[in-house]
C-alpha positions as CSV (number, residue, x, y, z in Angstrom):
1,X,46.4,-75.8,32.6
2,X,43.1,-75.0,33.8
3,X,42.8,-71.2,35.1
4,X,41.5,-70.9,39.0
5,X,38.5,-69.8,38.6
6,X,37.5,-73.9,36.3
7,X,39.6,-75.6,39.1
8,X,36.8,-74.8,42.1
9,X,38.5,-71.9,43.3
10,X,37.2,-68.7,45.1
11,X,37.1,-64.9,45.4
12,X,38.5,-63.9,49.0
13,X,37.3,-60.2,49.6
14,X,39.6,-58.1,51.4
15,X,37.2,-55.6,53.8
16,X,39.0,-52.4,52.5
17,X,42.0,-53.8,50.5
18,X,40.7,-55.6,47.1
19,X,40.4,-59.7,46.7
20,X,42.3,-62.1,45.4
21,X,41.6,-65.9,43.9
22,X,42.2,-69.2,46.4
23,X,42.3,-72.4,44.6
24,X,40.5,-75.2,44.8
25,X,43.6,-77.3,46.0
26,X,44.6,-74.4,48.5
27,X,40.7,-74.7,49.3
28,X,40.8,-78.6,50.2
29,X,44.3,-78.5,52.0
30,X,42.9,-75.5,54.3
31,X,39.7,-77.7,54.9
32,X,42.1,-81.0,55.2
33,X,44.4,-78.0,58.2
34,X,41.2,-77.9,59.7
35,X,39.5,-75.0,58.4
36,X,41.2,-71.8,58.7
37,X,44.4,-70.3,56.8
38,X,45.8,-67.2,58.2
39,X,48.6,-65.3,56.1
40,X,50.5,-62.9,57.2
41,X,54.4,-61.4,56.5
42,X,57.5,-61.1,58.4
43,X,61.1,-61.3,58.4
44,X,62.9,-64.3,56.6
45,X,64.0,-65.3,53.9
46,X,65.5,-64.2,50.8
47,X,64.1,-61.1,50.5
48,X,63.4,-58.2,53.4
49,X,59.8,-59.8,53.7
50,X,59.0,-63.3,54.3
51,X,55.3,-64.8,53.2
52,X,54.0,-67.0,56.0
53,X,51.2,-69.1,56.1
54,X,49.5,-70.5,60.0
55,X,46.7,-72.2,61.0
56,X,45.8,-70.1,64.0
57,X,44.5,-67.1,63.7
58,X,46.5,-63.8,66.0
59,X,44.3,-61.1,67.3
60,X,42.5,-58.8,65.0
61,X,42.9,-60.9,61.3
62,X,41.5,-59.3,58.5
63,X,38.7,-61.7,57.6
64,X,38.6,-62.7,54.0
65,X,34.6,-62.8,52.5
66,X,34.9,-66.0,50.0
67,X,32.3,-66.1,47.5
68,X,32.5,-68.3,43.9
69,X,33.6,-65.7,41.2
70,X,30.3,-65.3,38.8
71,X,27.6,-66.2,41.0
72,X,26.0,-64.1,43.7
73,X,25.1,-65.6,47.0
74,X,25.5,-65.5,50.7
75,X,28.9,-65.6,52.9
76,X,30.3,-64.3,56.1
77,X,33.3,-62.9,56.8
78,X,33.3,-65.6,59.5
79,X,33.4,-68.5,57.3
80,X,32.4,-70.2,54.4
81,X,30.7,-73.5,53.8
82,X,31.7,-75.5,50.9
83,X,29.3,-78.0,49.3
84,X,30.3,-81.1,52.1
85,X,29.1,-78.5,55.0
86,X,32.9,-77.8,56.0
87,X,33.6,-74.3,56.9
88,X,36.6,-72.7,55.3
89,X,37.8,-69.2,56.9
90,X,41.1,-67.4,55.4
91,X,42.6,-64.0,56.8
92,X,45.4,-61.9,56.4
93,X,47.5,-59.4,58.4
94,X,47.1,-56.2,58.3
95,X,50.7,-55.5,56.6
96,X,49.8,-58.0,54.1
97,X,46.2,-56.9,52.8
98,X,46.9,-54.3,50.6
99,X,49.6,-56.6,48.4
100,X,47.1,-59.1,47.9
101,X,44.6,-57.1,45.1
102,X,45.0,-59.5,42.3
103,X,47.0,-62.1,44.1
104,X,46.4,-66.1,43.7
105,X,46.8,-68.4,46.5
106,X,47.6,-72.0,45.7
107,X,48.7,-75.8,47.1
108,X,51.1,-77.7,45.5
109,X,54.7,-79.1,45.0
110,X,57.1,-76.8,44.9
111,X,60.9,-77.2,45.1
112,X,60.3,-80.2,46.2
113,X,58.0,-79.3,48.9
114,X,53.8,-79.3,49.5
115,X,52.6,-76.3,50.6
116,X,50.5,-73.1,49.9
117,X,52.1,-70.1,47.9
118,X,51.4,-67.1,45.9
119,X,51.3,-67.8,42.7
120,X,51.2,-64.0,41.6
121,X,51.1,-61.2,43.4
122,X,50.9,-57.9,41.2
123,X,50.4,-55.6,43.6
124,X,53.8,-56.4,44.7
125,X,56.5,-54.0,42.8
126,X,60.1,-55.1,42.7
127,X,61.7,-58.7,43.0
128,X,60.5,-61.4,44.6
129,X,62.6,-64.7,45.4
130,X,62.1,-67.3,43.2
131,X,60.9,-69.5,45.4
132,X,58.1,-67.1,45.9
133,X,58.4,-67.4,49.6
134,X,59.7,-63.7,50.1
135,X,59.2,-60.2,48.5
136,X,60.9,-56.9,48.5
137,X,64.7,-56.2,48.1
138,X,67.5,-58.9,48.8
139,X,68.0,-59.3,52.2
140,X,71.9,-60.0,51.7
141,X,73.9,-63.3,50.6
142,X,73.8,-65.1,54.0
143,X,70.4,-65.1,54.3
144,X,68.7,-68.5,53.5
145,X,65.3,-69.2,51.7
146,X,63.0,-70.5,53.5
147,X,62.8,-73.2,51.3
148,X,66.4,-74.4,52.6
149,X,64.9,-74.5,56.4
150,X,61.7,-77.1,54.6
151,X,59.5,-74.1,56.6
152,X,55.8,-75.2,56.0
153,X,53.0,-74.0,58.3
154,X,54.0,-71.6,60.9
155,X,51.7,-71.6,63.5
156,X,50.8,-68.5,65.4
């Protein structure tokens, strides 16, 4: 398995909270989404916290800077251009930011299902689901993954 940073992934620079890695499939389904990722958390799910994922953008993001890992160059905090002149812009929420040092972002099949996910966040302590849709402590036996509902983008 190739690691992210051989597979065309980039850095995403949290202003005041760290960075973490976004694939280079997470990078082509955001641009294939139309350009823009947001992710934020809320309730849902498994666990107490629920990890979202929306193509629009609510007031006040944190703007992720995206630059390739290794080599030095110019982005914005607006956007990004990949190489085919499309501009890629990911954000988080506020509540979010500072669990994402160290995180990776992918796009993939899981359970069953395409869609973007964490693949690790270590600045998280304490369970997550296995799904890797939710964090924090069990939010009880009656409450349903969000894989159950087939949730996939959750616009804004």
């Amino acid at each position: 398995m190739d690691s992210p940073a051989s597979d065309g992934a980039v850095s995403a620079s949290i202003p005041g909270h760290g960075s973490f890695t976004v694939t280079g499939e997470a990078l082509t389904m955001i641009s294939v989404f139309g350009g823009l990722l947001h992710c934020y958390q809320g309730d849902g799910g498994c666990r107490r916290q629920g990890l979202y994922f929306s193509r629009t953008e609510p007031k006040k993001p944190l703007r992720c800077l995206l630059s390739v890992p290794g080599r030095s160059g110019t982005a914005s905090s607006d956007g990004w251009n990949r190489p085919d002149d499309k501009e890629i812009v990911v954000s988080v929420s506020r509540e979010l930011a500072p669990k994402l040092d160290g995180a990776v972002l992918d796009f993939g099949s899981y359970n069953k299902m395409q869609r973007f996910l964490w693949l690790d966040m270590p600045a998280v302590k304490g369970p997550s689901c296995t799904c890797r849709r939710s964090v924090g402590p069990p939010a009880g036996k009656r409450s349903p993954c969000l894989d159950d509902h087939g949730l996939g983008l959750s616009d804004l």
